[in-house]
C-alpha positions in Angstrom: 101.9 -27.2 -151.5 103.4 -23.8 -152.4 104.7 -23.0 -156.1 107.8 -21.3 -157.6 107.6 -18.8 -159.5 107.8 -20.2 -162.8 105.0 -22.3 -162.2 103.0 -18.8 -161.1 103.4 -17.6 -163.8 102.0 -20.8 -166.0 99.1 -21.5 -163.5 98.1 -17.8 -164.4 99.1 -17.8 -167.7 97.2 -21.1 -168.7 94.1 -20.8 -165.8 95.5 -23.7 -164.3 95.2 -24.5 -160.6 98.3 -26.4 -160.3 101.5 -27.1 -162.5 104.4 -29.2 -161.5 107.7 -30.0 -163.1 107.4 -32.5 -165.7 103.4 -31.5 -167.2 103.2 -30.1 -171.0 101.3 -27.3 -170.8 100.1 -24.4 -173.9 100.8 -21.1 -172.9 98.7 -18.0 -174.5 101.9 -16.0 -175.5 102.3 -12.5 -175.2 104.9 -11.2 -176.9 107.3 -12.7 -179.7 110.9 -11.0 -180.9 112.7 -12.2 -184.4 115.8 -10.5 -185.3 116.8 -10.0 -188.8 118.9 -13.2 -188.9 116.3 -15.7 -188.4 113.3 -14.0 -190.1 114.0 -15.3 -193.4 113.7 -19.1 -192.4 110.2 -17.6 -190.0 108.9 -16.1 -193.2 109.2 -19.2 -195.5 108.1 -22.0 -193.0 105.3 -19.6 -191.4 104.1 -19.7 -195.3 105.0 -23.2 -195.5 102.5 -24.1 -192.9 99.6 -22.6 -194.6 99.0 -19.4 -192.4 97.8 -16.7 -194.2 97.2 -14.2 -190.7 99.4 -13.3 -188.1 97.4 -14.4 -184.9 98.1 -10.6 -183.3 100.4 -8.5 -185.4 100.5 -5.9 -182.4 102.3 -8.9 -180.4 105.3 -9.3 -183.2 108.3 -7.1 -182.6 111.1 -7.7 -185.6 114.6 -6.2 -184.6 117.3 -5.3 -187.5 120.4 -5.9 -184.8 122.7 -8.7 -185.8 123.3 -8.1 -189.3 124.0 -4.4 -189.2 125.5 -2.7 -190.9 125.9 -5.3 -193.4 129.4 -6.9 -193.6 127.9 -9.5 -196.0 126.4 -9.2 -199.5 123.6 -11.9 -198.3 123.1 -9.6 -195.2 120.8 -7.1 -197.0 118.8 -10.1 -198.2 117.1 -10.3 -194.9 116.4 -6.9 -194.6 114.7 -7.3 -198.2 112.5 -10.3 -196.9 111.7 -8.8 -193.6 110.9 -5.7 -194.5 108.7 -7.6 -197.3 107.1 -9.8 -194.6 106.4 -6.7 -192.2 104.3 -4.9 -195.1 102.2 -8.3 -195.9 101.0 -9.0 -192.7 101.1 -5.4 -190.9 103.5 -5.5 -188.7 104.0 -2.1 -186.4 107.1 -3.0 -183.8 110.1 -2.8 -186.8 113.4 -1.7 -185.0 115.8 -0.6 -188.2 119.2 -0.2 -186.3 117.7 1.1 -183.0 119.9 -1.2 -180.6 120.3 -5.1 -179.5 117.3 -6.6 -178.9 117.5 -8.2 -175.9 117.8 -4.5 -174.9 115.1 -3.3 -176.8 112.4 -5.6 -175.8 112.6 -4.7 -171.9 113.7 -0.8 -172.7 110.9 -0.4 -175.3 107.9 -1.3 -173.2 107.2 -4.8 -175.4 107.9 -6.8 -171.9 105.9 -6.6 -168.7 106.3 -9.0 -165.3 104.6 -12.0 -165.8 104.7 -12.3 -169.4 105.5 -15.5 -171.4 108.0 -14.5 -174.1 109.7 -15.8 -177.1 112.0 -15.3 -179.6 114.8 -16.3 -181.8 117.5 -16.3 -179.6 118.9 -18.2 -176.9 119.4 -15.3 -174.8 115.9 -14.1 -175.2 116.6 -15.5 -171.0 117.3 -11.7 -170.6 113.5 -10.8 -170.0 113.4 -12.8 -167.2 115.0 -9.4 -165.2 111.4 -7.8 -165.1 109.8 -11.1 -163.7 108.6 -12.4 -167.0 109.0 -16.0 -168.6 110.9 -15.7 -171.8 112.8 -18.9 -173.9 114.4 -19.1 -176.9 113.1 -21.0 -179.5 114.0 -22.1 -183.2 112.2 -21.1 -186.4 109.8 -23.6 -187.2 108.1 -23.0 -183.2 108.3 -19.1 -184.2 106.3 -19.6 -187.3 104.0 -21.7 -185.7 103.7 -19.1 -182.5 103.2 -16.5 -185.5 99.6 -18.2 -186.8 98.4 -19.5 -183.3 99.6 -17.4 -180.4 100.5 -20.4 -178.7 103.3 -22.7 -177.6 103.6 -25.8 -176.1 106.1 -26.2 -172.7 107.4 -28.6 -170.4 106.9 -27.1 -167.2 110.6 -27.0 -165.9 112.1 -27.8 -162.4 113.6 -25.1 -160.1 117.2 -24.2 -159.0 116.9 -21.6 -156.4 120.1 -19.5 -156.0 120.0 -17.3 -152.8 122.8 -14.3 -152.4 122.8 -12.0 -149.6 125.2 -9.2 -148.2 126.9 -6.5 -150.0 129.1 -7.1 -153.2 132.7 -5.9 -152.3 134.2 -3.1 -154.6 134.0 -3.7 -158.4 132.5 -6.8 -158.4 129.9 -6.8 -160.6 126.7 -8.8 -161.6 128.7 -10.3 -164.5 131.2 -12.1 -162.1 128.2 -13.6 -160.0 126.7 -15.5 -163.0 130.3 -16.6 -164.3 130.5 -17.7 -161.4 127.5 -19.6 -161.0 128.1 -20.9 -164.4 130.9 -22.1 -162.9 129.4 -23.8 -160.3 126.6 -25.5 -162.1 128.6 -26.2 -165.4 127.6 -25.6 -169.0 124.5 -28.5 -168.2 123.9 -27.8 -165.3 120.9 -26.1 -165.3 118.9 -27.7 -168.8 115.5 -27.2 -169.1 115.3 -25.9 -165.7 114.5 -22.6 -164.4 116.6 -20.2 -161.7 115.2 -18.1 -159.4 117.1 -15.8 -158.3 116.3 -14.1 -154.3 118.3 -12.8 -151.2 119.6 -9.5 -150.2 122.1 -8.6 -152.7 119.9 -9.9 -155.7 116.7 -7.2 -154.2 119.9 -4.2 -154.2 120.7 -4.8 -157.6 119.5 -2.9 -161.0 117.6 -3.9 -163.1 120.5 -3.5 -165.6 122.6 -5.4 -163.3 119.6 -8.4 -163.0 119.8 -8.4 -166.7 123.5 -9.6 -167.3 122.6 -12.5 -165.1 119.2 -13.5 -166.9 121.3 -12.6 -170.3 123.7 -15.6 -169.3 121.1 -18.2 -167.0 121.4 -19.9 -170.8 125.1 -20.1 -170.9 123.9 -23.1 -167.6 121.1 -25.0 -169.8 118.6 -22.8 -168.4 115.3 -22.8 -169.6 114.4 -19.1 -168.0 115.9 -16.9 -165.2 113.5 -14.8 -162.7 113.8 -12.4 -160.7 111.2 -11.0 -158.4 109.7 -7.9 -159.9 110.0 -4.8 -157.3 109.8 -1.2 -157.1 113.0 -0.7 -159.7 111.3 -2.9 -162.1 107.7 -1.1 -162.1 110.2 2.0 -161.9 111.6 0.9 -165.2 108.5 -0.7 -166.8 106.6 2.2 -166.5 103.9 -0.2 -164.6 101.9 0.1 -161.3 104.0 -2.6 -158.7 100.7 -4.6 -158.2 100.4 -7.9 -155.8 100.1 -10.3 -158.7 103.8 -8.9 -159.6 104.9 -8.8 -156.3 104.0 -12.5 -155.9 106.2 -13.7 -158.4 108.4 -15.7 -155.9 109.0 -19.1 -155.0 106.7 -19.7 -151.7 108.2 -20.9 -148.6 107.1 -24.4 -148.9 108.0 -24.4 -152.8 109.5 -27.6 -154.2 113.4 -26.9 -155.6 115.2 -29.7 -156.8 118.5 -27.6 -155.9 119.1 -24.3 -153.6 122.4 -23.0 -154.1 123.5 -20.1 -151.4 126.4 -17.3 -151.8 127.5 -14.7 -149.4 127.9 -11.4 -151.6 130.9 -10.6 -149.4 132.8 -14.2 -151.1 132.4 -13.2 -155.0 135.7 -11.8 -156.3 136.3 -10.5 -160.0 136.6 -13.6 -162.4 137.2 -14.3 -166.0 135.7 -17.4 -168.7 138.2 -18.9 -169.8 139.0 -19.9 -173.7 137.1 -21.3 -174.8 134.0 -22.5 -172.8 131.7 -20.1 -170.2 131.9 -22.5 -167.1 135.6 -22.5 -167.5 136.1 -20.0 -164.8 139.0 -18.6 -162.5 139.8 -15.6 -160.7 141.2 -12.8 -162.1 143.8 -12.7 -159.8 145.3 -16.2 -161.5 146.0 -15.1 -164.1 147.3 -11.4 -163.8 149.8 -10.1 -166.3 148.3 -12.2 -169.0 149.2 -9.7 -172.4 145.8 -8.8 -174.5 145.5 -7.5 -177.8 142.0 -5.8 -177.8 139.1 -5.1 -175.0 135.6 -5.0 -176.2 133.0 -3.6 -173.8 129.3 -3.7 -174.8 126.5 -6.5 -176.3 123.5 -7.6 -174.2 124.8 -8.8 -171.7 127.2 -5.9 -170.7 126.2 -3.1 -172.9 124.3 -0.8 -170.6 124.5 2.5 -168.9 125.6 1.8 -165.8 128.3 -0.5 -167.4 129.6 2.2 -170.0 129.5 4.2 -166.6 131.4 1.9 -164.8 134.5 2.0 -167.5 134.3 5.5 -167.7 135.2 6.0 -164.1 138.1 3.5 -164.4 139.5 4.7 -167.9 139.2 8.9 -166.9 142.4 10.6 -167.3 144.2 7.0 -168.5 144.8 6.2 -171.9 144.4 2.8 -173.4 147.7 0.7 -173.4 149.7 1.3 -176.7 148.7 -1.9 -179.2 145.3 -2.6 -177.6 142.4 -2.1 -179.3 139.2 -1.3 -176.8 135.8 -1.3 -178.8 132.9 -0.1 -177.0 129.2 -0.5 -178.2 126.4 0.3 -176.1 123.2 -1.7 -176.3 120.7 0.9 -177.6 120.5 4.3 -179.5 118.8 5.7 -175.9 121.7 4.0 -173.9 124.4 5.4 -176.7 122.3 9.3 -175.7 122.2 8.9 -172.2 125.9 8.2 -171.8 126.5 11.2 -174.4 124.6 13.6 -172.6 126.5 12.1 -169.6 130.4 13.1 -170.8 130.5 9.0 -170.6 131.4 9.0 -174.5 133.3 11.7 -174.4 135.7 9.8 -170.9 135.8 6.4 -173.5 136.9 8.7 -176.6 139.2 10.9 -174.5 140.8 7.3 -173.0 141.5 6.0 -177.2 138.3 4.0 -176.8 136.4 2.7 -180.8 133.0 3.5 -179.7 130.5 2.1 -182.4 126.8 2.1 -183.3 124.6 -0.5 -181.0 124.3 -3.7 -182.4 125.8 -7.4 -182.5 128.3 -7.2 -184.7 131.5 -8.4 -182.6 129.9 -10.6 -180.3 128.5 -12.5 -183.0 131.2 -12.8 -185.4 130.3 -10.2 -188.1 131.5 -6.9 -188.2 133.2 -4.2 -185.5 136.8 -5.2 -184.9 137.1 -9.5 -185.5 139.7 -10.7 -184.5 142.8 -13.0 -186.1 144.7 -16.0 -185.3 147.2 -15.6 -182.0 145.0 -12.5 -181.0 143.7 -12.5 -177.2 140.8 -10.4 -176.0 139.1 -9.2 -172.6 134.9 -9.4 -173.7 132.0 -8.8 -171.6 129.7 -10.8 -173.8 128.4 -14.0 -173.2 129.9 -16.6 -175.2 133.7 -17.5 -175.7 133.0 -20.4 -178.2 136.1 -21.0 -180.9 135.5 -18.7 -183.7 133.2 -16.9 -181.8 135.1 -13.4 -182.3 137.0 -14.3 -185.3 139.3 -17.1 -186.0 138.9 -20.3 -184.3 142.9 -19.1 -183.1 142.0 -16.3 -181.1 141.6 -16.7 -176.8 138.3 -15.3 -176.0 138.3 -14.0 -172.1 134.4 -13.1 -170.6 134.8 -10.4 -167.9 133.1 -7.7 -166.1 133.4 -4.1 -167.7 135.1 -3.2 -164.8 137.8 -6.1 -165.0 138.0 -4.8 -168.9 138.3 -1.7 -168.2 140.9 -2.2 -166.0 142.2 -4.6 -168.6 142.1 -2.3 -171.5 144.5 0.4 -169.9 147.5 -2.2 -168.5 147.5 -3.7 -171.6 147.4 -7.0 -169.8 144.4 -9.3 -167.5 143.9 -7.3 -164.2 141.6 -7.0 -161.5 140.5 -3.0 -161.0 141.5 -1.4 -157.8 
């Protein structure tokens, strides 16, 4: 019987022969990411449990991205405890305002195909674009990770989602998993892994493959894969070996779902306030009034996206009364669109373009918003209070719908 490809990369991982949905299995991991949020509570329960070592301090990346710059007194306290904890146990990989790390971990090297990843963050899903197994996990499993460089899994079932043909004009990678969130619903894919194959998925980015692991989690998903190719050794500065090329379902692989889109059928669509799998076309709800546009975070924070609104928003202004933020996902990303005349098209347009990091999709600092206020995001949640007040209408869109968005002053599709 063949295997997916989550259950290739276990078999290989663990020296199995065989996995199947259901078995608990310990994986050997390979890398682990904590942001500056969570290391406090991983500092005081990796202590707690008596470790005194870091099982592979080479293996530990620790990213300053949520919490800066502080809009909190208590925000610098974690910088104090994780810098503190970085000294003790030697600690090398220390990102001090570089970018998002979602971002960083793939754009930095610290993620190869075939990996098994974790971190403190449920969209730690992302790494899954470069044909590696990443999860989120809380805390207390970090800690534990931290001493033992392993972690227990239940090896997860497999929805197979199958897109071929050409994506029309300004539809973008962020309106195929919206939709598929759609689709499936908020629960629909829990603990289970999607595989992602066809034509249009093997003709997309990296970047592009990215958004849509970024927001598998946004379903339930357990992990997102994608088979690595060319584009991904390209951009993981790796030889494209057989083992990578193999990380695919096989033919006679057992899914407990296939789901099957023609490219040509995907039109621009938005989340609705305030959950991700409430989602309808753009074109229902036209003419809607915004207050503010925000185009950036891990999910939509990349080159090609900041290039995508550039060409929409050059020679335009933004509409009077709308506010359109812009942060791009890394320091290198925030250079290359610099060097690029992208910053200067946003700037030029009346676009707030702002140091990487997480500040406005989580809540914290870079343009929150208050009660009554409605706003056009391309990041991955649209929870109550997830941008401010528990008052303000949270729309998820492309950065092309956004863009688009950001210069009627209203919700529209771009033409």
């Amino acid at each position: 019987m063949g295997a997916t490809a989550i259950e290739k990369i276990i078999r290989r991982n663990t020296g199995k022969t065989e996995v199947k949905p259901g078995d608990i299995v310990t994986v050997n991991v390979d890398r682990v990411m904590i942001h500056d949020i969570f290391i406090p509570f991983v500092a005081d329960k990796f202590e707690e449990m008596g470790f005194t070592r870091l099982w592979d301090a080479d293996k530990v990346v620790l990213i300053y991205d949520h919490l800066v710059p502080a809009s909190q007194v208590d925000d610098t306290r974690h910088f104090r405890v994780g810098d503190a904890f970085a000294e003790k146990y030697g600690l090398t990989h220390v990102h001090r305002s570089d970018g998002i790390c979602h971002q960083l971990m793939t754009e930095a090297g610290y993620v190869k195909p075939g990996d098994v990843v974790f971190g403190t963050d449920s969209h730690t899903t992302t790494y899954g674009c470069v044909g590696a197994f990443s999860s989120g996990i809380g805390y207390t499993e970090m800690a534990s990770i931290l001493g033992t460089g392993t972690m227990w899994v239940r090896v997860p079932e497999t929805i197979k989602v199958v897109i071929d043909g050409k994506l029309p004009d300004y539809v973008m990678s962020k309106d195929i998993i919206l939709r598929l969130i759609g689709d499936l619903g908020a629960d629909g894919a829990t603990y289970r892994a999607l595989e992602f194959s066809g034509s249009a998925v093997e003709a997309m980015s990296v970047s592009s493959r990215m958004t849509i692991a970024n927001m598998a989690v946004e379903a339930g998903a357990k992990c997102a894969l994608f088979t690595p190719d060319e584009k991904t050794a390209e951009y993981c500065q790796v030889e494209l070996t057989e083992e990578m090329r193999d990380i695919k379902g096989d033919e006679d692989a057992v899914y407990c779902r296939t789901i099957t889109y023609r490219a040509e059928d995907f039109v621009p669509v938005l989340a609705c306030p305030s959950q991700v799998d409430n989602i309808k076309p753009v074109s229902q709800l036209e003419g809607t009034p915004i207050d503010q546009v925000f185009i950036g975070s891990c999910t939509n924070g990349r080159l090609e996206d900041l290039v995508m609104a550039a060409g929409i928003l050059k020679g335009k202004s933004v509409a009077p009364y709308v506010k359109l933020i812009v942060t791009p996902a890394s320091r290198k990303i925030y250079l290359e669109a610099a060097k690029l005349g992208v910053i200067d098209t946003l700037i030029a347009a009346g676009a707030i373009v702002t140091h990487p990091g997480c500040g406005l999709c989580c809540g914290r600092t870079g343009g929150i918003l208050s009660d009554g206020e409605r706003v056009v995001a391309t990041n991955n949640r649209n929870f109550l209070g997830r941008m401010g007040t528990s008052k303000v209408e949270i729309f998820l869109a492309s950065p092309a719908t956004a863009a688009a968005s950001a210069i009627a002053g209203r919700i529209v599709a771009a033409v």
